[in-house]
BALOBA-1460 file (C-alpha; in Angstrom, 3 decimals):
// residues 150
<rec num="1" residu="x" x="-1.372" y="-5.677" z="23.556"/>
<rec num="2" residu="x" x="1.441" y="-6.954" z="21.355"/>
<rec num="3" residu="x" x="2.271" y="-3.700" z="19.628"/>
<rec num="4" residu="x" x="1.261" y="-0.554" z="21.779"/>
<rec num="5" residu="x" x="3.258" y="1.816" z="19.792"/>
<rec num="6" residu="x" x="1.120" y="0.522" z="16.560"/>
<rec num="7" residu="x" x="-1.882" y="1.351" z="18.534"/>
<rec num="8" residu="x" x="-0.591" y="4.325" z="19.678"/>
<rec num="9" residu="x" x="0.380" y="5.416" z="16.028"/>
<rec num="10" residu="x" x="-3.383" y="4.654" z="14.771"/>
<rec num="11" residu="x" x="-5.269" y="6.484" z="17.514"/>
<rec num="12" residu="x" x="-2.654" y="9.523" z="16.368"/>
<rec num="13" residu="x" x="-2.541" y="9.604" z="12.758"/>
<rec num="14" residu="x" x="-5.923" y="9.419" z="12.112"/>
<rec num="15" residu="x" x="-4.604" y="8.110" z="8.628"/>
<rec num="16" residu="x" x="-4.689" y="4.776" z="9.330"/>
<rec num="17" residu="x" x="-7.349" y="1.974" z="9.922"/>
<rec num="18" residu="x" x="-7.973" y="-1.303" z="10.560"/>
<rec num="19" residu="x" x="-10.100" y="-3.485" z="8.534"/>
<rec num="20" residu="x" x="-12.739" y="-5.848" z="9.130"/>
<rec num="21" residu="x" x="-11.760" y="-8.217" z="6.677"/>
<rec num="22" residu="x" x="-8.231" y="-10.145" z="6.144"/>
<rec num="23" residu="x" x="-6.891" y="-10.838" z="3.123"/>
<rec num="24" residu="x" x="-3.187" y="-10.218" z="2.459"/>
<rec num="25" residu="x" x="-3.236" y="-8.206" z="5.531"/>
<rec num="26" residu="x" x="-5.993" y="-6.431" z="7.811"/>
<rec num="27" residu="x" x="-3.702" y="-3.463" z="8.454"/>
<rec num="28" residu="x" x="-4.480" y="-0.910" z="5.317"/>
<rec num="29" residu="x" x="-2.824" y="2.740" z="4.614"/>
<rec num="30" residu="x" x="-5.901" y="4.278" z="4.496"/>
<rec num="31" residu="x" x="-7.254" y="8.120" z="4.333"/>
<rec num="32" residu="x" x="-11.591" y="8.111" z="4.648"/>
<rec num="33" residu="x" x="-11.351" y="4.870" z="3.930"/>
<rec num="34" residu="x" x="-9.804" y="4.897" z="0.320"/>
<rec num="35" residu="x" x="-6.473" y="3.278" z="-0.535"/>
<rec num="36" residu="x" x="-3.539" y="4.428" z="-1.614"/>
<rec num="37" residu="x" x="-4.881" y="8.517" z="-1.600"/>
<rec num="38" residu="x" x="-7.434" y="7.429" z="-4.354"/>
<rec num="39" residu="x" x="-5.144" y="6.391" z="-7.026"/>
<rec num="40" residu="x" x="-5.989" y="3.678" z="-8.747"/>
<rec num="41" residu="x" x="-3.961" y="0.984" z="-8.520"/>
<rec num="42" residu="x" x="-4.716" y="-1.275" z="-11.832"/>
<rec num="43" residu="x" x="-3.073" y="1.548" z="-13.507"/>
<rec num="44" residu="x" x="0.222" y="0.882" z="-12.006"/>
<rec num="45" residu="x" x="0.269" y="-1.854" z="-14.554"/>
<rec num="46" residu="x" x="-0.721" y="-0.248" z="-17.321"/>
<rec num="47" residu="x" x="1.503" y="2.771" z="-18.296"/>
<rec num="48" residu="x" x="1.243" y="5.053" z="-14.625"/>
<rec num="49" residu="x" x="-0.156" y="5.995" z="-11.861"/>
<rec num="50" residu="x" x="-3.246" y="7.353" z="-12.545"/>
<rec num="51" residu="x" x="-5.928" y="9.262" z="-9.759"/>
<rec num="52" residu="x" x="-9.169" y="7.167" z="-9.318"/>
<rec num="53" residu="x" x="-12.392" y="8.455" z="-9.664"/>
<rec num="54" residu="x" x="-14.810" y="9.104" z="-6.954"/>
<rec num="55" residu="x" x="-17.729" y="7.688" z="-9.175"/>
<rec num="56" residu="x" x="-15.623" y="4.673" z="-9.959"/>
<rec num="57" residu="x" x="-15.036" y="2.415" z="-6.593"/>
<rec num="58" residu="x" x="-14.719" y="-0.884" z="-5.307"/>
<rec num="59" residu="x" x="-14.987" y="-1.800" z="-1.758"/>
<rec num="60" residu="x" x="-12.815" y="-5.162" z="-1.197"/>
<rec num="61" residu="x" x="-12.213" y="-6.983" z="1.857"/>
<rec num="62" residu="x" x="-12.138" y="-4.006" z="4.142"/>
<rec num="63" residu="x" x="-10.696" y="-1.251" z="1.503"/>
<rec num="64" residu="x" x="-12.148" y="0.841" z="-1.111"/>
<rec num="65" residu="x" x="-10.270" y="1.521" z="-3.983"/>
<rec num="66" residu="x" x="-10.844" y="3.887" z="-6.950"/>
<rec num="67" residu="x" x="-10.290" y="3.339" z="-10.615"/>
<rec num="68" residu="x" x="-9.892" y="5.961" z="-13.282"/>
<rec num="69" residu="x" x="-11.765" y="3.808" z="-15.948"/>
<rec num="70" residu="x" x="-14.409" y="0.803" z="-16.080"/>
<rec num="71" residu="x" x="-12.108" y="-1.144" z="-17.984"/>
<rec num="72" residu="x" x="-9.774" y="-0.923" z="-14.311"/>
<rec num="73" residu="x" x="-12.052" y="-1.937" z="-12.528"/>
<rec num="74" residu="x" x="-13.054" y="-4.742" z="-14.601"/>
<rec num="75" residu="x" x="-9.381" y="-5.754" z="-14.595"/>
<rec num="76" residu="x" x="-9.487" y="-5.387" z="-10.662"/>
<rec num="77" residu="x" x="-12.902" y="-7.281" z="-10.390"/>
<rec num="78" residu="x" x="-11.466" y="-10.206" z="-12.300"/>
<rec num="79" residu="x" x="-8.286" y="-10.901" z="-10.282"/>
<rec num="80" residu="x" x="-7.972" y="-8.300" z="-7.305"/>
<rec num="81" residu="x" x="-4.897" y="-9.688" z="-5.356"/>
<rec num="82" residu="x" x="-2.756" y="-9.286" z="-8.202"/>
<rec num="83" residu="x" x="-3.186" y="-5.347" z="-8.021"/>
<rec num="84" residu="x" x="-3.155" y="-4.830" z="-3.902"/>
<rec num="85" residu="x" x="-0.261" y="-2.934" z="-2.997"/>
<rec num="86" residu="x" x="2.247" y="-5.331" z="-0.876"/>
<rec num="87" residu="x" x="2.447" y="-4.474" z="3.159"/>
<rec num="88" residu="x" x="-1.155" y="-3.121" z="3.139"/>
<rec num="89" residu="x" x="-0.193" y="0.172" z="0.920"/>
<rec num="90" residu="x" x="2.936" y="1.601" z="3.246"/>
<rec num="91" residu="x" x="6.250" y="2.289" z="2.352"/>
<rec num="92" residu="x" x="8.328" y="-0.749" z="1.230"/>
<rec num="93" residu="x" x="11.456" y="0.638" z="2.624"/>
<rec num="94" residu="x" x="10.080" y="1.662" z="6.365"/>
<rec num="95" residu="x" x="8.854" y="-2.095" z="6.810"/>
<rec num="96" residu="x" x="12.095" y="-3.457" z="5.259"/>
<rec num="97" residu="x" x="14.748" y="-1.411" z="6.953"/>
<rec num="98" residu="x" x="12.480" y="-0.555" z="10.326"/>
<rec num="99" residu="x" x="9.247" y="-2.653" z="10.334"/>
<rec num="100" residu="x" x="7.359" y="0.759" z="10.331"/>
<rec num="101" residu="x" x="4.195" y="2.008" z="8.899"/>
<rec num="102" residu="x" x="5.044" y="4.927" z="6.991"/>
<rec num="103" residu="x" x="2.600" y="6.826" z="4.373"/>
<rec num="104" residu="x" x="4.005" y="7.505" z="1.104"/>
<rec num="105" residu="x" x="3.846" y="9.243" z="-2.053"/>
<rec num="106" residu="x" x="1.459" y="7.235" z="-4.885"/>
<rec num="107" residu="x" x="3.365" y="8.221" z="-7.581"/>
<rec num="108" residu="x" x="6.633" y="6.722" z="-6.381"/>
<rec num="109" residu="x" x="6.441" y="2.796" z="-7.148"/>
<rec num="110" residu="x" x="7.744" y="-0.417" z="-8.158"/>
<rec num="111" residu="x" x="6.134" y="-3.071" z="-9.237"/>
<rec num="112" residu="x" x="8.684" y="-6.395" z="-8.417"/>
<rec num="113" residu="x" x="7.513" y="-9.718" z="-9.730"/>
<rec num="114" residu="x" x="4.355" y="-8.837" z="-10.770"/>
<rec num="115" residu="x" x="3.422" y="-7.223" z="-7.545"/>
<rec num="116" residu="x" x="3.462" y="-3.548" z="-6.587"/>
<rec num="117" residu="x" x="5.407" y="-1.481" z="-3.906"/>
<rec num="118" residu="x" x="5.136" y="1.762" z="-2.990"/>
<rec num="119" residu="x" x="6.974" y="4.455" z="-1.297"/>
<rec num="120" residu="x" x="7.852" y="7.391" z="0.984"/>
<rec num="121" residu="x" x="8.960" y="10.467" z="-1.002"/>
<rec num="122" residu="x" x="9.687" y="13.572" z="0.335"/>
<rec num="123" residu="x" x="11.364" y="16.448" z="2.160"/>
<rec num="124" residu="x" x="14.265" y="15.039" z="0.077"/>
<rec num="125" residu="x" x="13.761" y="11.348" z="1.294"/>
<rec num="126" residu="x" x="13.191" y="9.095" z="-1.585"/>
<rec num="127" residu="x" x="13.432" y="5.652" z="0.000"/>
<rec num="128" residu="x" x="12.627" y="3.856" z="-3.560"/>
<rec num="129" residu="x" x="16.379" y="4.947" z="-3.911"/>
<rec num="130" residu="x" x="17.575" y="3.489" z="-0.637"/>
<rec num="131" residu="x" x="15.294" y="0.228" z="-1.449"/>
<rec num="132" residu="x" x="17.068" y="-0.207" z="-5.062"/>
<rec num="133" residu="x" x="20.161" y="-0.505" z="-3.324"/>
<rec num="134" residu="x" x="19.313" y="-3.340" z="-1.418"/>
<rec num="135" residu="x" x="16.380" y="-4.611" z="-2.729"/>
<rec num="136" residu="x" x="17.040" y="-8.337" z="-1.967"/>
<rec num="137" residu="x" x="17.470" y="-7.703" z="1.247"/>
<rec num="138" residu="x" x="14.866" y="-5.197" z="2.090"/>
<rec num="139" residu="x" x="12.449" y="-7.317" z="0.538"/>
<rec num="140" residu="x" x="13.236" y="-10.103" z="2.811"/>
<rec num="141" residu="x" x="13.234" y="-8.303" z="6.200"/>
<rec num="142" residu="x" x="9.676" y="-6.466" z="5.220"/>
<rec num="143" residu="x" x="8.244" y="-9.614" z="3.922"/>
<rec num="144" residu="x" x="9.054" y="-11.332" z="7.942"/>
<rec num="145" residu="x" x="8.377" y="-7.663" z="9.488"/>
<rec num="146" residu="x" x="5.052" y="-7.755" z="7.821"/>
<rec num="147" residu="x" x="3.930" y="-11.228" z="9.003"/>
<rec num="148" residu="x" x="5.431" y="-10.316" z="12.793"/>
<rec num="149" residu="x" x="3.088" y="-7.049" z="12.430"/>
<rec num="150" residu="x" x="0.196" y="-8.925" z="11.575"/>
């Protein structure tokens, strides 16, 4: 096994899975199966982070996401990779500055290029801070981090 502390870290967290599908990556952050704790992630985009509805889903290549309107997830259906959270929904930071999987907070985001990142926040960690700091950087070493993980 090329990563037993990975493995170890799924079989504990009970957070995480693995999905069946690959797109961008086959390793999702993932609680009952919904991305990115049910927010939905078109509205990112729009003006904020907005919670998804339960009667409003899309299952995509191994991940079901929620929208908080049709007209997301009419925007989603239409072009889905632009809206997938980068490094499979975990914190942007971890994977840059560790190559971890760490959860994070939905409301704490960036979207860089058209593409969004999200982040850890709390207990008075708010690694979007750290990652402004060295974005370049960071972005580099969790963009190779990512691929090694995968």
């Amino acid at each position: 096994m090329k990563h037993p502390i990975l493995f170890l870290l799924f079989a504990v967290s009970g957070i995480s899975l693995l999905a069946q599908d690959t797109t961008k990556s086959s390793i999702f952050n993932m609680e009952d199966g919904i991305m990115v704790q049910g927010y939905d992630i078109v509205s990112y985009f729009n003006e904020k982070p907005l919670e998804g509805k339960a009667s409003i889903t899309k299952r995509y290549k191994g991940a079901t996401y929620q929208f908080h309107t049709e007209t997301n997830l009419t925007a989603f259906n239409a072009n889905p990779e632009k809206y997938i959270p980068e490094f499979g929904g975990y914190c942007a930071y971890a994977m840059g500055a560790r190559g971890e999987l760490v959860d994070i907070d939905p409301e704490t985001y960036k979207i860089v290029n058209g593409k969004l990142y999200l982040f850890y926040n709390a207990y008075f960690n708010n690694t979007l801070k750290k990652w402004n700091k060295d974005e370049t950087n960071l972005l580099k070493k969790a963009n190779t981090n990512w691929k090694e993980l995968l």
